[in-house]
OpenMM code with the backbone's topology and positions (N, CA, C; nanometers):
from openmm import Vec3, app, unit

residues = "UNK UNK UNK UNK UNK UNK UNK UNK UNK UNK UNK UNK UNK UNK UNK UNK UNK UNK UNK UNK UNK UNK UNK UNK UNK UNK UNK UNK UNK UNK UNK UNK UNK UNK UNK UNK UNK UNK UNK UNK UNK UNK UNK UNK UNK UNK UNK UNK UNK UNK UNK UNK UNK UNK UNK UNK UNK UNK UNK UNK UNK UNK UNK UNK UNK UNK UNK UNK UNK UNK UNK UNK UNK UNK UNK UNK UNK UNK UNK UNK UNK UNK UNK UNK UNK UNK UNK UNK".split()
positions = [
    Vec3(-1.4611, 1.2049, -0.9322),
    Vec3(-1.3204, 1.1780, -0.9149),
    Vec3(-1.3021, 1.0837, -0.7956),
    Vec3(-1.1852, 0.9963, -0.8368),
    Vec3(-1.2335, 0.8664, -0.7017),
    Vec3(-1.0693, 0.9415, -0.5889),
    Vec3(-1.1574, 0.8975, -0.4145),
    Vec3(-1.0584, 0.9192, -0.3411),
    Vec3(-0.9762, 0.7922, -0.2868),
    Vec3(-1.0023, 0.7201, -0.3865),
    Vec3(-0.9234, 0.5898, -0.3266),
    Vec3(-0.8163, 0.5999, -0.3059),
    Vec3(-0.7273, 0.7011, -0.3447),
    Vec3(-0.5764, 0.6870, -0.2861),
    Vec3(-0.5297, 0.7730, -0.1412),
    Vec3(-0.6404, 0.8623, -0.1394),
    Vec3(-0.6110, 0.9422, 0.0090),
    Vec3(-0.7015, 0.8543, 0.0865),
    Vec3(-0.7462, 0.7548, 0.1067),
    Vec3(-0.7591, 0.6447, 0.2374),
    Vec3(-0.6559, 0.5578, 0.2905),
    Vec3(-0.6576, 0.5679, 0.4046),
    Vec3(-0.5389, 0.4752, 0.4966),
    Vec3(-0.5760, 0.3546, 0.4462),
    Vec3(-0.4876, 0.2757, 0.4777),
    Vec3(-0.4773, 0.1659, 0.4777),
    Vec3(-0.4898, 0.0528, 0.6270),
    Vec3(-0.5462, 0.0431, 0.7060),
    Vec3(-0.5502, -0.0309, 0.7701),
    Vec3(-0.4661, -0.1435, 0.8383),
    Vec3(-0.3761, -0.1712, 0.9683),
    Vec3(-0.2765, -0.2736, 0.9131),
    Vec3(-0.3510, -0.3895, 1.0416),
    Vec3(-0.3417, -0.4794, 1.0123),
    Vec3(-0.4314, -0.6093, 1.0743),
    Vec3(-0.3280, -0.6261, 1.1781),
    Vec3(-0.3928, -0.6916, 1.3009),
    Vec3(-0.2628, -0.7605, 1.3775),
    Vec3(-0.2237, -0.8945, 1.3232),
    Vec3(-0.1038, -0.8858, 1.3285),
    Vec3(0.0178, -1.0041, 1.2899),
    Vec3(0.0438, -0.9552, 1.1900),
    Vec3(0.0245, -0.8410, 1.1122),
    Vec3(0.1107, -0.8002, 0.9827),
    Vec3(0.2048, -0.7048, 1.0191),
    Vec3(0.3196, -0.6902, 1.0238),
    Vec3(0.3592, -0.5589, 1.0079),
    Vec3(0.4369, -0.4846, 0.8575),
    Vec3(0.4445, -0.3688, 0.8199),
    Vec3(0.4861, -0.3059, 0.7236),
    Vec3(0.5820, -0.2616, 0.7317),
    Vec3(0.7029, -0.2646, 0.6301),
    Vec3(0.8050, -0.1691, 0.6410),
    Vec3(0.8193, -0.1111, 0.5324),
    Vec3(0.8674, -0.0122, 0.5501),
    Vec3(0.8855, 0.1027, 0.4194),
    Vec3(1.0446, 0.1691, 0.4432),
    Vec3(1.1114, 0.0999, 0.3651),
    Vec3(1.2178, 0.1740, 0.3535),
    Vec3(1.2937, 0.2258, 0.1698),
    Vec3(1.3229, 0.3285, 0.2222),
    Vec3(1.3926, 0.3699, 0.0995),
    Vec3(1.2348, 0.3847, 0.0156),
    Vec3(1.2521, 0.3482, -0.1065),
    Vec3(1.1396, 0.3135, -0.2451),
    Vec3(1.0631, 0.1406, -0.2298),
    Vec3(1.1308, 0.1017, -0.1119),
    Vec3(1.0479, -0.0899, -0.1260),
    Vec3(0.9658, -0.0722, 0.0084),
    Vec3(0.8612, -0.1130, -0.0280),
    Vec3(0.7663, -0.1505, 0.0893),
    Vec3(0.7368, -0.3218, 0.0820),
    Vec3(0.7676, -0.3692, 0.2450),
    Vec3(0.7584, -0.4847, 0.2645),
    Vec3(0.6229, -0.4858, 0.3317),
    Vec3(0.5693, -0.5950, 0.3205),
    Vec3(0.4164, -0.6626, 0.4152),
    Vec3(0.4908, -0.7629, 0.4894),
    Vec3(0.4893, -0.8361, 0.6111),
    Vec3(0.4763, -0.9437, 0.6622),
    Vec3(0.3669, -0.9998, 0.7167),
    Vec3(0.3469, -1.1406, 0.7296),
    Vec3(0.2366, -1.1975, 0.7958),
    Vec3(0.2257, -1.2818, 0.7809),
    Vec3(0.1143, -1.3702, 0.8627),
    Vec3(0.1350, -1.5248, 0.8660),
    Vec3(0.1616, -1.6223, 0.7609),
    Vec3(0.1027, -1.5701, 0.6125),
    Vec3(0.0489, -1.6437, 0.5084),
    Vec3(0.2461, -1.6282, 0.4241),
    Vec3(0.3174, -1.4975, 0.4606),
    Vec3(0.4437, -1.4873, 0.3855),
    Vec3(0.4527, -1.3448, 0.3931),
    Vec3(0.5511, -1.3348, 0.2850),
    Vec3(0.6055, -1.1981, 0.2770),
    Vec3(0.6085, -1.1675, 0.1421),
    Vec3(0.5730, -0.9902, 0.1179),
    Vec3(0.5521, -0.9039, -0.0379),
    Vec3(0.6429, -0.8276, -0.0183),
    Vec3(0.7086, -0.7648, -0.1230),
    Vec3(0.7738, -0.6824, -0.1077),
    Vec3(0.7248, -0.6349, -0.2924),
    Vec3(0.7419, -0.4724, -0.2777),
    Vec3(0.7275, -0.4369, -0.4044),
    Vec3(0.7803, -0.2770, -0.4130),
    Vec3(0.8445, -0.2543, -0.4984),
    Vec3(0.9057, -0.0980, -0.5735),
    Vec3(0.7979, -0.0093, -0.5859),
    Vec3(0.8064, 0.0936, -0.5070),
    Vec3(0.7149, 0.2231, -0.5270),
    Vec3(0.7630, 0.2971, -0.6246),
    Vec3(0.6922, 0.4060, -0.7263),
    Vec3(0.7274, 0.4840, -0.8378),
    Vec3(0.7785, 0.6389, -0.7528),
    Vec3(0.8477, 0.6971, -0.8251),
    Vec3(0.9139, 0.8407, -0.7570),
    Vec3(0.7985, 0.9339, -0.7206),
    Vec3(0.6713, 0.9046, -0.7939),
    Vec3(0.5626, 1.0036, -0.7921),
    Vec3(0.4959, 0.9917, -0.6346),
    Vec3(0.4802, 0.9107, -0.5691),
    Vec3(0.4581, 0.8822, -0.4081),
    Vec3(0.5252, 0.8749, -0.3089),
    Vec3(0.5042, 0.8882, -0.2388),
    Vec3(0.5842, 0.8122, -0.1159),
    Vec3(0.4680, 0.7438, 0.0427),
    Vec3(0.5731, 0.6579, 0.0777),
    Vec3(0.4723, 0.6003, 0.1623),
    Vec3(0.5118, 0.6137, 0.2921),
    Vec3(0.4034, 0.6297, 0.4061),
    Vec3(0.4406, 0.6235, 0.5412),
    Vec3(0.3668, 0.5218, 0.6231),
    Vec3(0.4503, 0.4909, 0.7497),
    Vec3(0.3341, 0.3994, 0.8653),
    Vec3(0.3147, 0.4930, 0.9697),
    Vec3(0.1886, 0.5424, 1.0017),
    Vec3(0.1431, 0.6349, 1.0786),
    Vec3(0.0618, 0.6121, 1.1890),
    Vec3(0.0629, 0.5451, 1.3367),
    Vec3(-0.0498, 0.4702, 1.4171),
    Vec3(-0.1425, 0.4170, 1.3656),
    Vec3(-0.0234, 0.3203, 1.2865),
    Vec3(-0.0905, 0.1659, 1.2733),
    Vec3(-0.1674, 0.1867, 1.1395),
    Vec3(-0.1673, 0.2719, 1.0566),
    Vec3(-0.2300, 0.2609, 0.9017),
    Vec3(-0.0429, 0.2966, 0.8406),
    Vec3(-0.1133, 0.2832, 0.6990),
    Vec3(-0.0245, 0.3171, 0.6030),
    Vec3(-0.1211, 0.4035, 0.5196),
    Vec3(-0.0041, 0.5356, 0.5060),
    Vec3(-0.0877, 0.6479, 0.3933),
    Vec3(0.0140, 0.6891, 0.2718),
    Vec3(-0.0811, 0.6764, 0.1525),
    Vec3(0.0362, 0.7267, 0.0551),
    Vec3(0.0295, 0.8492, -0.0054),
    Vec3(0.0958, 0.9010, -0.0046),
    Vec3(0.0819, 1.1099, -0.0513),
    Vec3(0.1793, 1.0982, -0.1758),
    Vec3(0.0961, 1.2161, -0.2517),
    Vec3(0.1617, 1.2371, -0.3452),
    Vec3(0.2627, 1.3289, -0.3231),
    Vec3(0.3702, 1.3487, -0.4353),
    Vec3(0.4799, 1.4618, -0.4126),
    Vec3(0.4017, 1.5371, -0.4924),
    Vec3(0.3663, 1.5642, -0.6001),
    Vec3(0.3209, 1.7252, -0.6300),
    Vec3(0.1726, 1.7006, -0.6481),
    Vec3(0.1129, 1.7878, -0.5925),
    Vec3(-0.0750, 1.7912, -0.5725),
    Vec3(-0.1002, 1.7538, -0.6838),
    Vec3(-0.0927, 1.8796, -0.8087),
    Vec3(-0.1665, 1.8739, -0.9302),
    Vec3(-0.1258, 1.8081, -1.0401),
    Vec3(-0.0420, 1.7218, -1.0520),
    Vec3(0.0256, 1.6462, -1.1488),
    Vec3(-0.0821, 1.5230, -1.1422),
    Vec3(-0.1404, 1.4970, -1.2779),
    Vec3(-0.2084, 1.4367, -1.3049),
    Vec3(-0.1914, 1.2678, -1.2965),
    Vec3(-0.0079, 1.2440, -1.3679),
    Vec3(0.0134, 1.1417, -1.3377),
    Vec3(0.0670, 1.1169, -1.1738),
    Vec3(0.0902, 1.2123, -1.0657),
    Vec3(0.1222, 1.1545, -0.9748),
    Vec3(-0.0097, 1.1292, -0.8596),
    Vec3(-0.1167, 1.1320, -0.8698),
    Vec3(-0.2874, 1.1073, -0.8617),
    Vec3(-0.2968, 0.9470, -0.9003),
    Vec3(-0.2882, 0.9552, -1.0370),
    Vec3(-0.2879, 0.7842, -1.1028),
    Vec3(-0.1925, 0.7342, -1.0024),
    Vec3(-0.0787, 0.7465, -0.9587),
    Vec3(-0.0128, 0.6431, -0.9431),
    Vec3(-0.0314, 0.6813, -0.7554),
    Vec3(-0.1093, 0.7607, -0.6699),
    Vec3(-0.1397, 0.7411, -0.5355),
    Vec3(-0.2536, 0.6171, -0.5353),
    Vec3(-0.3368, 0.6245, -0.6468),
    Vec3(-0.4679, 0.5325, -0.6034),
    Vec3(-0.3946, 0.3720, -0.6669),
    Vec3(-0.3676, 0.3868, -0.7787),
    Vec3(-0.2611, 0.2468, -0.7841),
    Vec3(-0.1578, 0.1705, -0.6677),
    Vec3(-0.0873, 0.2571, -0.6024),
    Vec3(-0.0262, 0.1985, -0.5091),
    Vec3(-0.0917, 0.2245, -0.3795),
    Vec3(-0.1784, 0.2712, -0.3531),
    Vec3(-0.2829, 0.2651, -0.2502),
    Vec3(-0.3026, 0.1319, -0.2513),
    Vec3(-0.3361, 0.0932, -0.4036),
    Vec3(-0.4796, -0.0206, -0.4087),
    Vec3(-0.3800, -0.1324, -0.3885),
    Vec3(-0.2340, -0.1468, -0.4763),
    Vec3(-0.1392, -0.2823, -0.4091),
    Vec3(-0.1104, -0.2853, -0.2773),
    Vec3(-0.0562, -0.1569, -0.2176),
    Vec3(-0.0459, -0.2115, -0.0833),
    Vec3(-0.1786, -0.3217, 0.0342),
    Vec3(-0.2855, -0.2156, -0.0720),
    Vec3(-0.4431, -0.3004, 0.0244),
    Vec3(-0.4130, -0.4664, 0.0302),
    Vec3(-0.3844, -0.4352, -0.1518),
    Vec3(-0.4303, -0.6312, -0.1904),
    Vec3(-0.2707, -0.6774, -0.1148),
    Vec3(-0.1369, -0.6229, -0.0930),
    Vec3(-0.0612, -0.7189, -0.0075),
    Vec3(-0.0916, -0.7488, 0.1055),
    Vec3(-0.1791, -0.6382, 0.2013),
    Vec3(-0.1932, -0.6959, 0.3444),
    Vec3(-0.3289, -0.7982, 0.3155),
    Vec3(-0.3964, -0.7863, 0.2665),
    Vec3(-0.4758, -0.9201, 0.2298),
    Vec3(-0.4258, -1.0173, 0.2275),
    Vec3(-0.3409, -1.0290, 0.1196),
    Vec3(-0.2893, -1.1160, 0.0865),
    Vec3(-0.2119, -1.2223, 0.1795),
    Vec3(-0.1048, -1.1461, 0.2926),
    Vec3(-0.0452, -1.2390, 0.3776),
    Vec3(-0.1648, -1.2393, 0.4815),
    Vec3(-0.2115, -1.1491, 0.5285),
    Vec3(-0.3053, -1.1532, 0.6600),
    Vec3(-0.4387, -1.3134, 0.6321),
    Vec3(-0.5213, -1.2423, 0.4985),
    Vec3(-0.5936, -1.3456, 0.4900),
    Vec3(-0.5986, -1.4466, 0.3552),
    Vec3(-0.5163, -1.3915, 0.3250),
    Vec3(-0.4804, -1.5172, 0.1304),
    Vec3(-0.6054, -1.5140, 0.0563),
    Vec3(-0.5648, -1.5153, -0.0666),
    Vec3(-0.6668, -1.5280, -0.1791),
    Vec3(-0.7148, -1.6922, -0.2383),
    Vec3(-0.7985, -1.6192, -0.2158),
    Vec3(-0.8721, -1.8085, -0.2642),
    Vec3(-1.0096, -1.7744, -0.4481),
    Vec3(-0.9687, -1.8574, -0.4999),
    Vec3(-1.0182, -1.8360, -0.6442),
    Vec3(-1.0905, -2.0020, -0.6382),
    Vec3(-1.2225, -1.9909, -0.6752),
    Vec3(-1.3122, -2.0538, -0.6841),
    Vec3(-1.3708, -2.0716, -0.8588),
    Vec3(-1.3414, -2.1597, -0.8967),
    Vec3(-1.3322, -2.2230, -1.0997),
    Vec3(-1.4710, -2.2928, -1.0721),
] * unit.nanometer
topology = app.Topology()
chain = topology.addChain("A")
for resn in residues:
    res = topology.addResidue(resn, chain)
    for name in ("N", "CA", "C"):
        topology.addAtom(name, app.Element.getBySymbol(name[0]), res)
């Protein structure tokens, strides 16, 4: 069973995160993400990581959707901190 969704998230300097309401924003040098969290999570900024918990433990779909929005928030602070580059 994978624990990818109960790992912090890491936040780089020059990014910061906001989480308000259901939208979590990224900022950082490269721009700004913003994206809609599902009711099944919620997200916090906790000394300097971001962690996402589920609302009910054993609900199968609210598991799927901690390691899913675990894994977007990762790829947004990438994304502005250090940008994606695709090589054809």
């Amino acid at each position: 069973m994978s624990r990818i969704g109960r790992m912090p998230i890491q936040i780089p300097d020059g990014v910061s995160v906001d989480v308000s309401g259901k939208t979590v924003t990224v900022k950082g040098k490269l721009g700004t993400l913003t994206r809609e969290i599902p009711d099944e999570v919620t997200v916090a900024v906790e000394d300097g990581k971001v962690v996402v918990k589920k609302k009910v433990e054993t609900s199968k779909r609210c598991k799927a959707f901690q390691g899913l929005v675990r894994s977007l928030i990762n790829n947004m602070v990438i994304g502005v901190s250090q940008g994606f580059e695709k090589v054809l």
